[in-house]
GUKE-672781 format. One line per 10 residues: their letters; for each residue x, y, z of C-alpha. Coordinates in steps of 0.5 Angstrom, whole numbers, padded with zeros to 4 digits. Layout:
<recs>
a> X/Y/Z ~ ...
</recs>
This chain:
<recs>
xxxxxxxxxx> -0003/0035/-0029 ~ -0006/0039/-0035 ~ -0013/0038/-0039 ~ -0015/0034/-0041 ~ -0013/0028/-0039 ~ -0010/0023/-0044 ~ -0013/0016/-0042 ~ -0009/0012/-0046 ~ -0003/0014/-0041 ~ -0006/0011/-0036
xxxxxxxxxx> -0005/0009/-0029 ~ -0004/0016/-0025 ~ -0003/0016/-0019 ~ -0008/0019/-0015 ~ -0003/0026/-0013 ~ -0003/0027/-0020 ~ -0010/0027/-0022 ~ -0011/0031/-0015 ~ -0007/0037/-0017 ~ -0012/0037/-0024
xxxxxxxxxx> -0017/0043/-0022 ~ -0023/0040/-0025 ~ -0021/0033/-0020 ~ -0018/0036/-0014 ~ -0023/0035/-0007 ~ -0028/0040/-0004 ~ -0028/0041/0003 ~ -0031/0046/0008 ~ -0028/0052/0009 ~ -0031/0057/0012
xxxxxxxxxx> -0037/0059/0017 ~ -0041/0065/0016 ~ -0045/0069/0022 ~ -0051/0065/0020 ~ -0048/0058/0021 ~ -0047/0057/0013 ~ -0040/0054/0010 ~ -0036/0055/0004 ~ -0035/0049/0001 ~ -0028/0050/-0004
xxxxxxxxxx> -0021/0047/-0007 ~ -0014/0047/-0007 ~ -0015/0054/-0011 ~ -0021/0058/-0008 ~ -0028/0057/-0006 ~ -0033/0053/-0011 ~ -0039/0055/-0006 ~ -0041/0060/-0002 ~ -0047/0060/0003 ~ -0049/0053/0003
xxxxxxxxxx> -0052/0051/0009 ~ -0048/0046/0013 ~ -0052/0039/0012 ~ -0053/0040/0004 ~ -0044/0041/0003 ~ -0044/0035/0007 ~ -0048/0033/0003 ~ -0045/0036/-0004 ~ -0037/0034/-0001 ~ -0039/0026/-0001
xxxxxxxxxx> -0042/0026/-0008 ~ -0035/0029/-0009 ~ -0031/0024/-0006 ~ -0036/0019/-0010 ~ -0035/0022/-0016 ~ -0028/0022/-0015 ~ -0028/0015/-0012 ~ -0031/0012/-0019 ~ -0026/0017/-0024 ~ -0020/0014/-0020
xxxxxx> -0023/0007/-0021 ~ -0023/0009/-0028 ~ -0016/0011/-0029 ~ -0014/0003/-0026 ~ -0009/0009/-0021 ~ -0003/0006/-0017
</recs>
């Protein structure tokens, strides 16, 4: 899916919105000597250097702020 989104067109389904680079998930990838992480999508790294308990900490506000754009867009 290509922005921007077109709302009247929906529901999506979450595959599709998930392939959108501004709506994909961010994960942990990566662990440098000094115990921090990166934190990246699908596509390439989104934080570097970020120490373990904040990207846990910026993955679940993600996943929430994703959680309420998916309820938004009534996904099926």
């Amino acid at each position: 899916m290509q922005l921007p989104i077109d709302a009247t067109k929906a529901p999506f389904r979450a595959k599709y919105l998930d392939e959108t680079r501004v709506l994909s998930p961010w994960f942990e990838f990566g662990r440098h000597h000094n115990g921090r992480v990166d934190i990246a999508d699908e596509s390439g790294d989104i934080f570097t250097g970020v120490l373990p308990e904040h990207a846990e900490l910026i993955i679940k506000a993600r996943d929430e702020f994703l959680r309420v754009i998916y309820d938004a867009m009534a996904l099926t």
